[in-house]
PDB file of N, CA, C and O in Angstrom:
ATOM      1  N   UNK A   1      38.980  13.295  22.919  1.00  0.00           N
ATOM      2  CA  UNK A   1      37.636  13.828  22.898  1.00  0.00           C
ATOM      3  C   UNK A   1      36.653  12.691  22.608  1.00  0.00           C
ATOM      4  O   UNK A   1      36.906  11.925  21.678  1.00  0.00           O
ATOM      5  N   UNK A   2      35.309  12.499  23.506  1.00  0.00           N
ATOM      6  CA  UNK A   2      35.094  11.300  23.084  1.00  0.00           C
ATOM      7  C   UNK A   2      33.477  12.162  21.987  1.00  0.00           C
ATOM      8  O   UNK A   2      32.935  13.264  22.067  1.00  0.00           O
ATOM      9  N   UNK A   3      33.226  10.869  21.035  1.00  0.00           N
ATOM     10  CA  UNK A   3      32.188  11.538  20.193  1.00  0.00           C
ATOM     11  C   UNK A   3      30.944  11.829  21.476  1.00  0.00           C
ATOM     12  O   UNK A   3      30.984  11.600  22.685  1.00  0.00           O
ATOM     13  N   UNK A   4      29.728  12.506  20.491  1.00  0.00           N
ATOM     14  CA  UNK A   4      28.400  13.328  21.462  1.00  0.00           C
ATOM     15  C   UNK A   4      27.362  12.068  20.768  1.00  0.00           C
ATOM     16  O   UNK A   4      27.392  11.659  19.607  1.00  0.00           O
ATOM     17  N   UNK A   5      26.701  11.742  21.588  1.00  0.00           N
ATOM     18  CA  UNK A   5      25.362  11.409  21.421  1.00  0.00           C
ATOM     19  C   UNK A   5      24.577  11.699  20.404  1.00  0.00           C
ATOM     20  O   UNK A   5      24.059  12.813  20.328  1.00  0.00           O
ATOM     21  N   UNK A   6      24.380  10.785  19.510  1.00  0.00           N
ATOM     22  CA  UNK A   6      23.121  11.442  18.792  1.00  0.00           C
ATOM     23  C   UNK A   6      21.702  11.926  19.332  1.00  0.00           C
ATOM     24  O   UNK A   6      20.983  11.409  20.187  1.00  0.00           O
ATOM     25  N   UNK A   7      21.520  13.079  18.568  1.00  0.00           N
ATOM     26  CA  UNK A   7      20.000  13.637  19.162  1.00  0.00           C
ATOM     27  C   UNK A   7      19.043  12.552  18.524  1.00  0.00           C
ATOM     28  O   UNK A   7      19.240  12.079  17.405  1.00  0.00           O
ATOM     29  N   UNK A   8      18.045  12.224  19.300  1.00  0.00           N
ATOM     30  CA  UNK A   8      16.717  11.465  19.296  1.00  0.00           C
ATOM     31  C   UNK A   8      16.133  12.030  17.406  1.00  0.00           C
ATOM     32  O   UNK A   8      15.855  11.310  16.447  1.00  0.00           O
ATOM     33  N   UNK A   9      16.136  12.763  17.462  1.00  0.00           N
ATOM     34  CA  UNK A   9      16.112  12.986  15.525  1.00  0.00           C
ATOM     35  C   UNK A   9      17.048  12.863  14.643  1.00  0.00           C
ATOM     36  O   UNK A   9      16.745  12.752  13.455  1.00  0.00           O
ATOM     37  N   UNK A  10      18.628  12.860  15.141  1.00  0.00           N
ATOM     38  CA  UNK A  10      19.267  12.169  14.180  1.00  0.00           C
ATOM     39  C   UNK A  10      19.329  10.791  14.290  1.00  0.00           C
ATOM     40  O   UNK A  10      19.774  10.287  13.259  1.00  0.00           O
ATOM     41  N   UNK A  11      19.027   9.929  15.224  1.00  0.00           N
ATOM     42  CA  UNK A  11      18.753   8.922  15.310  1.00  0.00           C
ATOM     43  C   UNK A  11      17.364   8.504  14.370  1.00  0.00           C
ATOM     44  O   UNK A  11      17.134   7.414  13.847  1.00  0.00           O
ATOM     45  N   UNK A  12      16.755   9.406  14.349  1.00  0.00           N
ATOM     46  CA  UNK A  12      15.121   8.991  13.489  1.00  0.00           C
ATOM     47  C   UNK A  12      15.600   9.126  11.906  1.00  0.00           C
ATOM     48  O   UNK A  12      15.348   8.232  11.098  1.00  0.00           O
ATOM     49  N   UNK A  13      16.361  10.407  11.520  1.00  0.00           N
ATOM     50  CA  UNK A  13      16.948  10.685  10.026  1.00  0.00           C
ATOM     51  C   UNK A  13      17.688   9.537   9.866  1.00  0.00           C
ATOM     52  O   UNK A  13      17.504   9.296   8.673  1.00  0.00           O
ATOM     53  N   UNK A  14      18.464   8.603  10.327  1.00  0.00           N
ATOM     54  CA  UNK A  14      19.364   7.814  10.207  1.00  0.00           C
ATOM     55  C   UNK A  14      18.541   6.183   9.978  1.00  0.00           C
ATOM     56  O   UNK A  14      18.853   5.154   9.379  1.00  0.00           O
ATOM     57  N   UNK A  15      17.554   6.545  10.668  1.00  0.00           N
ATOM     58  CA  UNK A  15      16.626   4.906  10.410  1.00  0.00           C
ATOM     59  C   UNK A  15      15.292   5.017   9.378  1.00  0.00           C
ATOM     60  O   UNK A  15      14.690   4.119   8.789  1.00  0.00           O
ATOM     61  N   UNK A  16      15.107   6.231   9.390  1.00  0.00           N
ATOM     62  CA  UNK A  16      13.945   6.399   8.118  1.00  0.00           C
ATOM     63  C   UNK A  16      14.665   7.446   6.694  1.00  0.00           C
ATOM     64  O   UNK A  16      15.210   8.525   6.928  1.00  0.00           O
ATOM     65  N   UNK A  17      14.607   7.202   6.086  1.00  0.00           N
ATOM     66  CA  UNK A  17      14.834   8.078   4.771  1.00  0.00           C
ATOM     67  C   UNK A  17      14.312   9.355   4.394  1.00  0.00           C
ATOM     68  O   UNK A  17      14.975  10.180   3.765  1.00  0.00           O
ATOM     69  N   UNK A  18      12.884   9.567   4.848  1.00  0.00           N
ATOM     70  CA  UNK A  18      12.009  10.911   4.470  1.00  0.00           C
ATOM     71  C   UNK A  18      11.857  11.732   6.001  1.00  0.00           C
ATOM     72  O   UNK A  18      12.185  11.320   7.113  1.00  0.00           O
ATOM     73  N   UNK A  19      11.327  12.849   5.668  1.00  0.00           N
ATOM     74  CA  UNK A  19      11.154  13.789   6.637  1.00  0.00           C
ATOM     75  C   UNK A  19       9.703  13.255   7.687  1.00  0.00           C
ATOM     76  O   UNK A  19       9.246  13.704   8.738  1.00  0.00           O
ATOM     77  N   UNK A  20       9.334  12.183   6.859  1.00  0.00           N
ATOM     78  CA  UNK A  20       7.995  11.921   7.983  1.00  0.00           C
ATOM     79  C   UNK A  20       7.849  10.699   7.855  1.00  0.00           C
ATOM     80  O   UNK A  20       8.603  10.129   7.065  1.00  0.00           O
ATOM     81  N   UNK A  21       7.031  10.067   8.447  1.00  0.00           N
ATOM     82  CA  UNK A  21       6.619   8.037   8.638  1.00  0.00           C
ATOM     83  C   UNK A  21       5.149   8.124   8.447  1.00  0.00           C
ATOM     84  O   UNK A  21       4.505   9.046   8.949  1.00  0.00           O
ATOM     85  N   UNK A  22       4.633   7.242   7.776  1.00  0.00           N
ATOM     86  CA  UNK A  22       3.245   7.117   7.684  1.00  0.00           C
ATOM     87  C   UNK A  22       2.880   6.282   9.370  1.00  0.00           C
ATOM     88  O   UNK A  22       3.770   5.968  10.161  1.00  0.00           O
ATOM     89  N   UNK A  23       1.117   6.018   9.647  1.00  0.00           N
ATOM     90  CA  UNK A  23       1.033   6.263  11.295  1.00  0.00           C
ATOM     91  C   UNK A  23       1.485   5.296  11.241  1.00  0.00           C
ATOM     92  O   UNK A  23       2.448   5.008  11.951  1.00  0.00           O
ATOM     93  N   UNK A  24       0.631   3.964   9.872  1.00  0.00           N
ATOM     94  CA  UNK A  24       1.068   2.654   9.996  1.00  0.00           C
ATOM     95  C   UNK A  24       2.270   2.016  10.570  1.00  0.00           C
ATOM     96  O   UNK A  24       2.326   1.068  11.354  1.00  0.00           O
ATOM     97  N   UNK A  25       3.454   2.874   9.907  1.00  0.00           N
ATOM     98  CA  UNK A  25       5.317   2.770  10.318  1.00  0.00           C
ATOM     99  C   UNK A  25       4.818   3.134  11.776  1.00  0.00           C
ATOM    100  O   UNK A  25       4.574   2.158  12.487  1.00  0.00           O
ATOM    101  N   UNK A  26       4.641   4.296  12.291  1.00  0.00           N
ATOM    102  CA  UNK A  26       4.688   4.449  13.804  1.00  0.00           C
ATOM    103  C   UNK A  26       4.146   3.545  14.311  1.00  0.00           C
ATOM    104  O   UNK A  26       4.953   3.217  15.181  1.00  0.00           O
ATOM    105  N   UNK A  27       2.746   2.438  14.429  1.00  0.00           N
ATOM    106  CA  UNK A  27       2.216   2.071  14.719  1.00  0.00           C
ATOM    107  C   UNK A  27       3.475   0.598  15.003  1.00  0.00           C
ATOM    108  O   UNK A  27       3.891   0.154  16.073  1.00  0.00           O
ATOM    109  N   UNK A  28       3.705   0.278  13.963  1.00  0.00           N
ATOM    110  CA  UNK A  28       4.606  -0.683  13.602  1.00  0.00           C
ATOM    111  C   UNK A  28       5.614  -0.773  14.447  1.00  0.00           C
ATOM    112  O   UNK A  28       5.947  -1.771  15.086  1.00  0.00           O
ATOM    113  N   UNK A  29       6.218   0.530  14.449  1.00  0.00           N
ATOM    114  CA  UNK A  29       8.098   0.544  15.137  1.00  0.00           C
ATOM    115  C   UNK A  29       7.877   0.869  16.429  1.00  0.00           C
ATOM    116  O   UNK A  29       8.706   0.348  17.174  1.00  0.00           O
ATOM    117  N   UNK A  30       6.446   2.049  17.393  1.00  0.00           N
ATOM    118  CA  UNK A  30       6.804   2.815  18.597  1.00  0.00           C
ATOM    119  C   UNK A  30       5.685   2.479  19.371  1.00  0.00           C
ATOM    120  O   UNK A  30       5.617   2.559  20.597  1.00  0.00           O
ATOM    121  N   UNK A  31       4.608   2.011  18.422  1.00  0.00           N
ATOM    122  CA  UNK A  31       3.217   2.259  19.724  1.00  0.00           C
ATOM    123  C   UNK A  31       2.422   0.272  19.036  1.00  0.00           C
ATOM    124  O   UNK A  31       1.271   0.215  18.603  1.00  0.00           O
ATOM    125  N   UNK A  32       2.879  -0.376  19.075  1.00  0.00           N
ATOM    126  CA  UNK A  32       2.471  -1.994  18.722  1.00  0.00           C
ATOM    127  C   UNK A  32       1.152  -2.359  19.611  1.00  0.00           C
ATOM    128  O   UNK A  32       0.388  -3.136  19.038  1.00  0.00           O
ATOM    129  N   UNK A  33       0.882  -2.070  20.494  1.00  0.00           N
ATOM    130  CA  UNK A  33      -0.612  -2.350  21.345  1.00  0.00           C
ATOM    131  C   UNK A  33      -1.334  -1.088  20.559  1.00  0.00           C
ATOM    132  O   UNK A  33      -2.195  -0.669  21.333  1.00  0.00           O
ATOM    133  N   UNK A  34      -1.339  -0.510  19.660  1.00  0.00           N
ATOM    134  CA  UNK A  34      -2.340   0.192  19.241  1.00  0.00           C
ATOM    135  C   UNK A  34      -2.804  -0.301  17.767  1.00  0.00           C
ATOM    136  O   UNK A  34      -1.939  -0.136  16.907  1.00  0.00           O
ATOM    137  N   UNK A  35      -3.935  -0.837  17.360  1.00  0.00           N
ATOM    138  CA  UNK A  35      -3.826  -1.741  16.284  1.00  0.00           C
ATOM    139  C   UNK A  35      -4.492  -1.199  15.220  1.00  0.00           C
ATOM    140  O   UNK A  35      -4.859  -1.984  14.346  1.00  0.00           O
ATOM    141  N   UNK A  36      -4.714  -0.116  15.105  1.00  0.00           N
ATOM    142  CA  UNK A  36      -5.278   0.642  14.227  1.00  0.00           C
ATOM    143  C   UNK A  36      -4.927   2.352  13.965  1.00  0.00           C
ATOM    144  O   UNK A  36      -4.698   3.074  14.936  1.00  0.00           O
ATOM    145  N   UNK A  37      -4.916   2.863  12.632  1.00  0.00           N
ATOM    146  CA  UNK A  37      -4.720   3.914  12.590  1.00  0.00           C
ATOM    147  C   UNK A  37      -6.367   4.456  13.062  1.00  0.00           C
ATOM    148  O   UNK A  37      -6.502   5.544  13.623  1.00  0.00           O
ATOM    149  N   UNK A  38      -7.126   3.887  12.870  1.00  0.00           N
ATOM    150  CA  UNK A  38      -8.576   4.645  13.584  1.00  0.00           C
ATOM    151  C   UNK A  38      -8.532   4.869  15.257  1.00  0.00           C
ATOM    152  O   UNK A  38      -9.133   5.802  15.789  1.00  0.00           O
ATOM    153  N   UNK A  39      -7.915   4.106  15.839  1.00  0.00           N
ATOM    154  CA  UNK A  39      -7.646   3.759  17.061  1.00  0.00           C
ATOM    155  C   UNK A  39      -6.607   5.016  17.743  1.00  0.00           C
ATOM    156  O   UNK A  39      -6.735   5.750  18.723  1.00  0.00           O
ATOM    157  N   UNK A  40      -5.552   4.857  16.719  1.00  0.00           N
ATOM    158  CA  UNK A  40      -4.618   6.231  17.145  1.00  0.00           C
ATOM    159  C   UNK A  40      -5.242   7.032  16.915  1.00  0.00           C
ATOM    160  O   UNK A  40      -5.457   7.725  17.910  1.00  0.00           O
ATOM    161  N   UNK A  41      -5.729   7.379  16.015  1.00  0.00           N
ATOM    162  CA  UNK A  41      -6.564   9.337  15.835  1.00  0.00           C
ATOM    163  C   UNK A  41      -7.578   9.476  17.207  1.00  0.00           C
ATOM    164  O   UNK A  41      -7.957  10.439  17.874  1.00  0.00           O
ATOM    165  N   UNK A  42      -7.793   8.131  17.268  1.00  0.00           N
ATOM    166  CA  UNK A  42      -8.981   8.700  18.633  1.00  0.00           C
ATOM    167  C   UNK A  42      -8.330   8.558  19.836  1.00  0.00           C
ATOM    168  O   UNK A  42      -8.867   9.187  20.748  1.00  0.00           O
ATOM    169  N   UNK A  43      -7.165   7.821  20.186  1.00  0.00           N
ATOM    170  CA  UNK A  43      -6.298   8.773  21.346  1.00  0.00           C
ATOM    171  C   UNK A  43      -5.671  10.154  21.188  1.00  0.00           C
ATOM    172  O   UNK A  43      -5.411  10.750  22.233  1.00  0.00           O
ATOM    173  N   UNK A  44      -5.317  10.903  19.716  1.00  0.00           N
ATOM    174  CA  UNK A  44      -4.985  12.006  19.653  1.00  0.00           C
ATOM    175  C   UNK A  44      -5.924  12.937  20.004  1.00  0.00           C
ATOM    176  O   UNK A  44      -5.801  13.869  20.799  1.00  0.00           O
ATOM    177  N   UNK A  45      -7.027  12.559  19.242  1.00  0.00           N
ATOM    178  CA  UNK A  45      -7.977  13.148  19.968  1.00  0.00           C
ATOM    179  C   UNK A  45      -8.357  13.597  21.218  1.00  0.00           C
ATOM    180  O   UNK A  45      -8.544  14.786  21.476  1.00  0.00           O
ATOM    181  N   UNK A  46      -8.453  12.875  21.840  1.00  0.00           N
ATOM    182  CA  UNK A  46      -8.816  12.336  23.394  1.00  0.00           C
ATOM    183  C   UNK A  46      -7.759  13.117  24.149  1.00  0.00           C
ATOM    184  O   UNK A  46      -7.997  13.560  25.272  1.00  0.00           O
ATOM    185  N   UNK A  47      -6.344  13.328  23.413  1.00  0.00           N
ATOM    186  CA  UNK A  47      -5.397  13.601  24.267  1.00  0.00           C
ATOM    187  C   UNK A  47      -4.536  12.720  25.097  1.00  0.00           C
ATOM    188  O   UNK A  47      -3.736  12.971  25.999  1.00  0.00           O
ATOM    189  N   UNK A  48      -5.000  11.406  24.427  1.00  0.00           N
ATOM    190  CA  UNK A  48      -4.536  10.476  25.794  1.00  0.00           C
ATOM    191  C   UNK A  48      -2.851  10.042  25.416  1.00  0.00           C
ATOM    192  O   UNK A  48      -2.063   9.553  26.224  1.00  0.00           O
ATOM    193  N   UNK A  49      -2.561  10.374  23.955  1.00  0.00           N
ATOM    194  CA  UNK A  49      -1.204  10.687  23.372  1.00  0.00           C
ATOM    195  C   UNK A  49      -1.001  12.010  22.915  1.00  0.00           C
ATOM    196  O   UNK A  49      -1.986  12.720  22.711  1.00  0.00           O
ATOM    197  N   UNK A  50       0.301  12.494  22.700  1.00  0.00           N
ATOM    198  CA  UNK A  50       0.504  14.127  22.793  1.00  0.00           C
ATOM    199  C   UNK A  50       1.522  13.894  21.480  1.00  0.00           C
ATOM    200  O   UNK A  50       2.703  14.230  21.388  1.00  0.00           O
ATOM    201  N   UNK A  51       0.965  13.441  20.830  1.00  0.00           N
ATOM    202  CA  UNK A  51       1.346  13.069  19.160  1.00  0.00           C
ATOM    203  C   UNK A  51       0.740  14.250  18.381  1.00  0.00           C
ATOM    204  O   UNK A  51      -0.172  14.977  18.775  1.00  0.00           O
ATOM    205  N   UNK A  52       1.473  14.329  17.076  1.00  0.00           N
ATOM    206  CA  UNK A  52       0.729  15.393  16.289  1.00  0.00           C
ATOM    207  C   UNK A  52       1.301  14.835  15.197  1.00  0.00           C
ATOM    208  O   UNK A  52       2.469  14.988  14.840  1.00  0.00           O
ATOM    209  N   UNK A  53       0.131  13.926  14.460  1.00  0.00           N
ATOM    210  CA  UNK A  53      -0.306  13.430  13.179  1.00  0.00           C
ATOM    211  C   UNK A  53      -1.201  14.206  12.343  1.00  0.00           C
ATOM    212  O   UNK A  53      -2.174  14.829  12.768  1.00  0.00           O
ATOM    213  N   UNK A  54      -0.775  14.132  10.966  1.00  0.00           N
ATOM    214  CA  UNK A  54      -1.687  15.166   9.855  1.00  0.00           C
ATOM    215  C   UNK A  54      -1.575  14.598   8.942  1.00  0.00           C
ATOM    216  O   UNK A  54      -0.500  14.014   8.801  1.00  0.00           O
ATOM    217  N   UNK A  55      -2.679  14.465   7.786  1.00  0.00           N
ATOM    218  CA  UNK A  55      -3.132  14.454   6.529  1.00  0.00           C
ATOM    219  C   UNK A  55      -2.028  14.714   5.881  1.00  0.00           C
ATOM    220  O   UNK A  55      -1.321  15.505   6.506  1.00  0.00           O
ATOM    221  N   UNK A  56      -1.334  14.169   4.293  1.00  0.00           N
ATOM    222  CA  UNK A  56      -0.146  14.779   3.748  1.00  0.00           C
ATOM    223  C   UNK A  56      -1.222  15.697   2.747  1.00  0.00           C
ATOM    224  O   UNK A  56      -0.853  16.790   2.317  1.00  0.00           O
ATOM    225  N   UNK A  57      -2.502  15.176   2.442  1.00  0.00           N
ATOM    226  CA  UNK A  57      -3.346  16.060   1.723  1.00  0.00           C
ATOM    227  C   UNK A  57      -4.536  16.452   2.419  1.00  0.00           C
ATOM    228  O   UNK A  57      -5.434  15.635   2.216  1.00  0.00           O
ATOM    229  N   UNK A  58      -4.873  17.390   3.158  1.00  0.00           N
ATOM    230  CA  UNK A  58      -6.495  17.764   4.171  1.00  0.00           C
ATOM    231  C   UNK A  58      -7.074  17.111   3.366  1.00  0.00           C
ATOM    232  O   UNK A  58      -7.580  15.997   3.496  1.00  0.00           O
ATOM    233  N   UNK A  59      -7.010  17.993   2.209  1.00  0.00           N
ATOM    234  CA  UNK A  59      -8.264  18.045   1.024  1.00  0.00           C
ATOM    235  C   UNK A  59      -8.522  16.335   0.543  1.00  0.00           C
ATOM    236  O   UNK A  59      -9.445  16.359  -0.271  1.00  0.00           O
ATOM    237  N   UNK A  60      -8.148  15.204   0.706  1.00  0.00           N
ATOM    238  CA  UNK A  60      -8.235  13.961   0.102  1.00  0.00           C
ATOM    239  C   UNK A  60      -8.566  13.139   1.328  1.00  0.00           C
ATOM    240  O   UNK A  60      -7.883  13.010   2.344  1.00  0.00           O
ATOM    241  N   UNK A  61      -9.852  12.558   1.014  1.00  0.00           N
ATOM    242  CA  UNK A  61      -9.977  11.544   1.912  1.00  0.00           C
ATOM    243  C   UNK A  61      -8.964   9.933   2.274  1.00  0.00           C
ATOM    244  O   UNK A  61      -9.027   9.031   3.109  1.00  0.00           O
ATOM    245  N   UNK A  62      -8.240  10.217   1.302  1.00  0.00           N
ATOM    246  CA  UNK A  62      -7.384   9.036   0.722  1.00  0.00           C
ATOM    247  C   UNK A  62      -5.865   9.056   1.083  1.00  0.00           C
ATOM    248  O   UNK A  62      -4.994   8.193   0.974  1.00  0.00           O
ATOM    249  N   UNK A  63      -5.844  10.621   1.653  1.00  0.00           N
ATOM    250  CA  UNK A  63      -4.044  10.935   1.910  1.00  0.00           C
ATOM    251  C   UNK A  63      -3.806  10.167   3.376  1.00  0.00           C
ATOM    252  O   UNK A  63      -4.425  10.226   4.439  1.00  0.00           O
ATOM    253  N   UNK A  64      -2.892   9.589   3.043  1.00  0.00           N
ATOM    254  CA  UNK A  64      -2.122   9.199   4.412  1.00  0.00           C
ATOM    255  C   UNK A  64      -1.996  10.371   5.299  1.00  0.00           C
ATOM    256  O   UNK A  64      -1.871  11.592   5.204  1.00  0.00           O
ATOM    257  N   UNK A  65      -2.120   9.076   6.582  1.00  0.00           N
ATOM    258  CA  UNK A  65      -1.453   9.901   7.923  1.00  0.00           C
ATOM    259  C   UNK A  65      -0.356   9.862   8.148  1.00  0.00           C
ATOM    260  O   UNK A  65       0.216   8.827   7.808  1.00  0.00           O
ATOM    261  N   UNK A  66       0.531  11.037   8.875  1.00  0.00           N
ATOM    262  CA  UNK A  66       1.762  10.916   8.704  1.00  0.00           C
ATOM    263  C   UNK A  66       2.431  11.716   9.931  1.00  0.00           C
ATOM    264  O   UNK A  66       1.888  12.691  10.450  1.00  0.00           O
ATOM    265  N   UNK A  67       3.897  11.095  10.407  1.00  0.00           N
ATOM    266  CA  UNK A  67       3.783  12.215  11.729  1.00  0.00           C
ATOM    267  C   UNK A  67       5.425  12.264  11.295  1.00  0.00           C
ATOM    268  O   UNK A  67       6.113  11.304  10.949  1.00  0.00           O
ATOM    269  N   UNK A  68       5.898  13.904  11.443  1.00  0.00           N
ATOM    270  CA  UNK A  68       6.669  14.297  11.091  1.00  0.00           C
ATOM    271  C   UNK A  68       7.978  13.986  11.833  1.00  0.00           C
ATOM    272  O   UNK A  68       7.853  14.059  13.055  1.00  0.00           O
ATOM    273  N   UNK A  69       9.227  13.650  11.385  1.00  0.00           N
ATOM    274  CA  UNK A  69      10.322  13.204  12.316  1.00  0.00           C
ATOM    275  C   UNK A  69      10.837  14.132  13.290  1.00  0.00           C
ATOM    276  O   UNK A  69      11.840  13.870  13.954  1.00  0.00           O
ATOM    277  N   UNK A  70      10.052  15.439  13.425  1.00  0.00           N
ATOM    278  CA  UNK A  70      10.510  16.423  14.493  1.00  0.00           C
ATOM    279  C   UNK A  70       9.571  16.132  15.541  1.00  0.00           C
ATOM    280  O   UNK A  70      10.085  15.923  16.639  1.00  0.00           O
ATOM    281  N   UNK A  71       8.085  16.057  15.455  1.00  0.00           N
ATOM    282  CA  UNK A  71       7.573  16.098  16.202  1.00  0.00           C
ATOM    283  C   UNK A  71       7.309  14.771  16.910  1.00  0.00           C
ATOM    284  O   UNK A  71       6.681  14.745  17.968  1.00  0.00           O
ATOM    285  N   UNK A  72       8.047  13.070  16.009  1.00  0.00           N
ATOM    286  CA  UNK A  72       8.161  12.600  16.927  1.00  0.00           C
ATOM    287  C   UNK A  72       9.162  12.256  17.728  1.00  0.00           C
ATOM    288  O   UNK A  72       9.038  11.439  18.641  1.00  0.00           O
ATOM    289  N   UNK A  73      10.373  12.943  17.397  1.00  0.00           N
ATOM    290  CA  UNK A  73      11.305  13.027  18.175  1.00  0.00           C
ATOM    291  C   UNK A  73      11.382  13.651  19.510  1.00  0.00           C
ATOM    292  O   UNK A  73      12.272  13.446  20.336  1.00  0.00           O
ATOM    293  N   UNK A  74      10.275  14.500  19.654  1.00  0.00           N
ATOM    294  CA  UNK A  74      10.205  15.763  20.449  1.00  0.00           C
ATOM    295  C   UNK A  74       9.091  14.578  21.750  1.00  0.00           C
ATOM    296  O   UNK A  74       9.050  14.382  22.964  1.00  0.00           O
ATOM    297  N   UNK A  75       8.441  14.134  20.626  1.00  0.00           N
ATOM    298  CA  UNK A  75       7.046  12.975  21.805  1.00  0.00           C
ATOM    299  C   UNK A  75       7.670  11.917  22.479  1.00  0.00           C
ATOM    300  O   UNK A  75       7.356  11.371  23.536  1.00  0.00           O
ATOM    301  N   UNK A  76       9.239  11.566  21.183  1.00  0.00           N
ATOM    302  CA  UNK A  76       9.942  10.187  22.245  1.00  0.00           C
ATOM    303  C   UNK A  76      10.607  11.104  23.394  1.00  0.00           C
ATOM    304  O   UNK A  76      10.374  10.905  24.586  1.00  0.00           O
ATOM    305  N   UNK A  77      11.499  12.177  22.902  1.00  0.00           N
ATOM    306  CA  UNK A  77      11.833  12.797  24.585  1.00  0.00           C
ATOM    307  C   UNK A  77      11.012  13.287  25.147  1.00  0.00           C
ATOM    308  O   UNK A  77      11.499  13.685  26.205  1.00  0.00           O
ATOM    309  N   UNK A  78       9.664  13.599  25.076  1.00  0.00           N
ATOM    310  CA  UNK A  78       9.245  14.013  26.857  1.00  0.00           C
ATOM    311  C   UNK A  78       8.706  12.550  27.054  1.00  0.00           C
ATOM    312  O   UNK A  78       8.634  12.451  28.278  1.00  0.00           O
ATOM    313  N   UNK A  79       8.300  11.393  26.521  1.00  0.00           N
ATOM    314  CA  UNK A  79       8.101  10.187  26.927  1.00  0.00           C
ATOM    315  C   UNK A  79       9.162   9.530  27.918  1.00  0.00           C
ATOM    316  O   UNK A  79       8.788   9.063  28.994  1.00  0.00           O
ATOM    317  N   UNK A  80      10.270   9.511  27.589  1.00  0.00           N
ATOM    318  CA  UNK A  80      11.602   9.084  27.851  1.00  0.00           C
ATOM    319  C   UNK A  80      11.566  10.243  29.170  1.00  0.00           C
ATOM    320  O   UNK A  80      11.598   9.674  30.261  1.00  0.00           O
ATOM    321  N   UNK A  81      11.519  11.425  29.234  1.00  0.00           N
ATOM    322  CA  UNK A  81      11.957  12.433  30.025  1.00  0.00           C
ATOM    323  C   UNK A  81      10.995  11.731  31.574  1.00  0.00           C
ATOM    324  O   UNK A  81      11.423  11.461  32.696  1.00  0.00           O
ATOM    325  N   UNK A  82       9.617  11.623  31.003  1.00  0.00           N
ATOM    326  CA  UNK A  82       8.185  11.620  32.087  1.00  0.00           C
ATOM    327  C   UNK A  82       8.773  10.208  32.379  1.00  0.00           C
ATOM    328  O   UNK A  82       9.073  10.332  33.567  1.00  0.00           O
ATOM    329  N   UNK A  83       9.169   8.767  31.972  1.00  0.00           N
ATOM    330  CA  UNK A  83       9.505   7.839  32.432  1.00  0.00           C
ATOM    331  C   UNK A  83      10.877   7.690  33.377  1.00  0.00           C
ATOM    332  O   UNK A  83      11.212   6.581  33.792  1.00  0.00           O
ATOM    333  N   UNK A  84      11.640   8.891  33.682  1.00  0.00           N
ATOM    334  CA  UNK A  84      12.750   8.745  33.773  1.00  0.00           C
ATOM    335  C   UNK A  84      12.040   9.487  35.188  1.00  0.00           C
ATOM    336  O   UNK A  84      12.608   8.922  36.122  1.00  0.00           O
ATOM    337  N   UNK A  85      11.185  10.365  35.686  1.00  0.00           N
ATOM    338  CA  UNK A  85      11.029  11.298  36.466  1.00  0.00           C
ATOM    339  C   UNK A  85      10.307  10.923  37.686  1.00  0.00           C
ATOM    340  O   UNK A  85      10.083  11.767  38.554  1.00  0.00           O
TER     341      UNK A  85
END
């Protein structure tokens, strides 16, 4: 029997420790031509990435951004899916 593939999120649980990455880490490890976390919110915005980043506190102007290891697991496969197509 040969082993299965890891899913694109156990691959993410296995390289990060917590349930989410601050954008900075994303910025860092997946999207490097984007040089600012001001820069990413205004392609989320825009729509021109299909990311879903959030506040760990709304209420604090001061809380990190943070994008959860499901939902970017879910953005690397249809990325991967739309490049493959």
């Amino acid at each position: 029997m040969t082993p299965q593939q890891p899913t694109t999120l156990e691959s993410l649980r296995k390289r990060y420790p917590g349930n989410y990455i601050t954008a900075e880490q994303l910025l860092a490890d997946h999207l490097p031509h984007i040089t600012t976390v001001k820069h990413l919110r205004r392609k989320v915005r825009e729509r021109q990435l299909n990311l879903k980043i959030r506040q760990l506190d709304p209420s604090s102007n001061r809380s990190p951004w943070v994008i959860y290891l499901h939902d970017l697991a879910d953005w690397l496969d249809q990325t991967a899916a739309a490049q493959a197509a």
